[in-house]
LOVO-857564 format. One line per 5 residues: number of its first residue (from 0); their letters; for each residue z, y, x of N, C-alpha, C. Coordinates in steps of 0.02 Angstrom, whole numbers, plus 50000, padded with zeros to 5 digits. Example, Ala and Ser with C-alpha at 12.3 -4.5 7.8 and 13.67 -1.06 7.14 Angstrom:
// LOVO-857564
0 = AS = 50390,49716,50660,50390,49775,50615,50390,49835,50660  50354,49888,50642,50357,49947,50684,50394,50002,50645
***
This chain:
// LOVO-857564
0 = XXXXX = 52404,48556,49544,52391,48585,49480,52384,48661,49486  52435,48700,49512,52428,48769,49529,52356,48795,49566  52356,48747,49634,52258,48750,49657,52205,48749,49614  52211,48697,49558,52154,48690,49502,52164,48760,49476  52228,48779,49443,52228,48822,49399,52176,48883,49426
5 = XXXXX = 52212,48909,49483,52172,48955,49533,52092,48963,49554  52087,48905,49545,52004,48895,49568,51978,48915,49495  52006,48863,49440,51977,48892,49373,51985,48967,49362  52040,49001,49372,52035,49080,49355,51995,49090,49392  51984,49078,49461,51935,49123,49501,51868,49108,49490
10 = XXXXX = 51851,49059,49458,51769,49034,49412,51743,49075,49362  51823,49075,49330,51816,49119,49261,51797,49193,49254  51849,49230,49329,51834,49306,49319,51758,49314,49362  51737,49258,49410,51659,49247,49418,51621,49268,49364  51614,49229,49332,51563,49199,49271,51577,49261,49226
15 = XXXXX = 51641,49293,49215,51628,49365,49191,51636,49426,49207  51632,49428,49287,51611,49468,49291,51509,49480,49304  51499,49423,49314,51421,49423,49312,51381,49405,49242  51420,49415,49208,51362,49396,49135,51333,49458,49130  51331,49547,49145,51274,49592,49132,51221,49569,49158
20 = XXXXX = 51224,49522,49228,51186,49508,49281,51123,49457,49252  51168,49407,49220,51118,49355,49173,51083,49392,49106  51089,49449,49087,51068,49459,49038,50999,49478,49025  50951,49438,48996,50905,49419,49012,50853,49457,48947  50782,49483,48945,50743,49510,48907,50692,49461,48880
25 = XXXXX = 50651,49473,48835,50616,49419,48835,50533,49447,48831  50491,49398,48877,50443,49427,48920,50386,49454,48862  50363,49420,48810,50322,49437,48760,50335,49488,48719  50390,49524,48713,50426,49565,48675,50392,49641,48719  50419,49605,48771,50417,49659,48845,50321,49669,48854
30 = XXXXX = 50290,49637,48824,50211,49651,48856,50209,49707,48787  50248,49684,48739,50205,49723,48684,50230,49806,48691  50309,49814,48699,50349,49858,48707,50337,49886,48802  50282,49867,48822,50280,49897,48885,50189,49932,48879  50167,49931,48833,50102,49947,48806,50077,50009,48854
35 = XXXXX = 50131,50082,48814,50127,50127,48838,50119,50129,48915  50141,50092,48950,50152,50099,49029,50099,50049,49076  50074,50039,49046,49984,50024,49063,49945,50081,49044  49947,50115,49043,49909,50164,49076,49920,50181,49140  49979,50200,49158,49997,50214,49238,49997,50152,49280
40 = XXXXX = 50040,50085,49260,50042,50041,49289,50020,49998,49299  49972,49996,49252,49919,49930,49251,49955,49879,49179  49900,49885,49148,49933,49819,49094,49939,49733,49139  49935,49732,49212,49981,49674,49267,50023,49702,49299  50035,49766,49302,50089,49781,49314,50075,49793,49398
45 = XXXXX = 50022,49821,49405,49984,49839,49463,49959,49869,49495  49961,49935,49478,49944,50005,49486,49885,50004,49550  49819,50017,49511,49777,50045,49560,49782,50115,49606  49822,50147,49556,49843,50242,49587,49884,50230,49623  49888,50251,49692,49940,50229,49744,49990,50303,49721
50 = XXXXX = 49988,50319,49668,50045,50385,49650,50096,50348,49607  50073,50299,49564,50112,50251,49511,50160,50177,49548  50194,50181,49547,50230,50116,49579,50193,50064,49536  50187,50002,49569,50172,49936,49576,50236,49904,49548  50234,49878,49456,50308,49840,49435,50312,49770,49454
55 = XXXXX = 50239,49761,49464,50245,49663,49458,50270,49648,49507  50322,49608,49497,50362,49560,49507,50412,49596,49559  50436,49678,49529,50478,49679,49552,50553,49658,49521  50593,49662,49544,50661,49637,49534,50674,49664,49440  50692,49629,49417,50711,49625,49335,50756,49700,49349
60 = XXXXX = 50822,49684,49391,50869,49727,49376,50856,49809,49397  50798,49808,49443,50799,49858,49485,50745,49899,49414  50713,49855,49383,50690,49894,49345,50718,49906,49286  50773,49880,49258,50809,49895,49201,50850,49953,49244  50867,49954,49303,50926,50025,49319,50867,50069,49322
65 = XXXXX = 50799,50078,49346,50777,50129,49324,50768,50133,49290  50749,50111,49223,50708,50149,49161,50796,50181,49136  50854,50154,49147,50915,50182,49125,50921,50248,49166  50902,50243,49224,50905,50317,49234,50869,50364,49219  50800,50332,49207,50762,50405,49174,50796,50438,49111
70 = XXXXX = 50805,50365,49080,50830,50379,49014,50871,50428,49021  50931,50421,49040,50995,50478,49056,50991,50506,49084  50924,50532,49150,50926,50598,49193,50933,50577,49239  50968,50547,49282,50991,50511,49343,50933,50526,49376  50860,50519,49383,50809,50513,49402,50767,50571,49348
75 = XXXXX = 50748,50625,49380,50717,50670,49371,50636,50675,49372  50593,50646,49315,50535,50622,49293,50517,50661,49218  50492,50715,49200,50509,50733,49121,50441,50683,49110  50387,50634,49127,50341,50610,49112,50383,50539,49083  50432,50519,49139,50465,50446,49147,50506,50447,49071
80 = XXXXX = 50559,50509,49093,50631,50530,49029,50590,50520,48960  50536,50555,48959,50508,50542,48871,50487,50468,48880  50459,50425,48906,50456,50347,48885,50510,50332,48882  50557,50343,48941,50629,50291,48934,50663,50316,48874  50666,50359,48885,50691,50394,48789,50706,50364,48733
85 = XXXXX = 50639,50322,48752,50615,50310,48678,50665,50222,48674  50657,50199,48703,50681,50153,48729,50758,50123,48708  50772,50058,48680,50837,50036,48663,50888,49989,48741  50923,49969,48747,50923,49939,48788,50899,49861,48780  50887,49834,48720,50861,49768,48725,50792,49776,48749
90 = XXXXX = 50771,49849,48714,50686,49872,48747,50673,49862,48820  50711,49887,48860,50701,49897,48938,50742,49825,48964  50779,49783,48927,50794,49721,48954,50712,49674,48936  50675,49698,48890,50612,49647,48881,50569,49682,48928  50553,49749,48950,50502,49767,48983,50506,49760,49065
95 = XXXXX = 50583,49754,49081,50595,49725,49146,50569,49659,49148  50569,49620,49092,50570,49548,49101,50501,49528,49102  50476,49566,49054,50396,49577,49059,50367,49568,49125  50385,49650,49173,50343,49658,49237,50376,49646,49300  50455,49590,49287,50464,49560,49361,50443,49484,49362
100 = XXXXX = 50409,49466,49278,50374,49394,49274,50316,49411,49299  50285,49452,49307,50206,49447,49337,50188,49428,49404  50154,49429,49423,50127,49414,49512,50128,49453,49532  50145,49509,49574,50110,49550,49618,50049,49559,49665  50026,49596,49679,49957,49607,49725,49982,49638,49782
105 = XXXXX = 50025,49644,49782,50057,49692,49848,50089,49640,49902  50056,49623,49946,50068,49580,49989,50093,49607,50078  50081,49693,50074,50100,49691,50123,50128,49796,50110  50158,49813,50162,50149,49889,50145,50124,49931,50169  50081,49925,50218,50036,49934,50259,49980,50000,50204
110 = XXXXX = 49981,50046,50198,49952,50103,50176,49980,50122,50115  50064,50078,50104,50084,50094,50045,50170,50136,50052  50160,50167,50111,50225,50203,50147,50203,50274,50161  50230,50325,50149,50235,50377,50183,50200,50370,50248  50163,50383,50286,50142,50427,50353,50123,50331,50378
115 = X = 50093,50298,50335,50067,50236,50366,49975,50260,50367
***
């Protein structure tokens, strides 16, 4: 009984400590509220300008911690800080969700590195 108990607490402080992790955007919200950022990134989320990062299908979270850092400074962009700005956090949970649902075109990194 004490083993069960144990395994259940240790499920429990699992499951919360990862619910920011599940928290999920929703992708149609995110095409409309990601408008502005087709211009740089491609409305696929694909950037022809090898100066603009490539979003599609990168990682949900990696792009909700950046647009949070522009937002707050963390990442020093005054082009980035005024979009993320604008931005709620359910906003940047739909626009992550938006451009890590897409496909990518970036299949390799081969002229997409520093000094390649």
């Amino acid at each position: 009984m004490k083993r069960a108990f144990t395994l259940l607490s240790f499920g429990m402080a699992l499951a919360l400590a990862s619910a920011p992790l599940l928290a999920s955007g929703n992708v149609d919200n995110g095409k409309t509220k990601a408008a502005a950022c087709f211009a740089c990134h491609g409305a696929d989320g694909n950037a022809v300008d090898p100066q603009y990062p490539r979003l599609a299908g990168q990682y949900n979270e990696y792009i909700q911690q950046a647009l949070h850092e522009y937002k707050d400074g963390r990442r020093n962009n005054p082009i980035m800080k005024g979009f993320a700005g604008t931005l709620s956090d359910q906003d940047i949970e739909d626009v992550a969700a938006y451009f890590s649902s897409l496909p990518t075109k970036l299949d390799t990194l081969k002229g997409h590195i520093q000094g390649d």
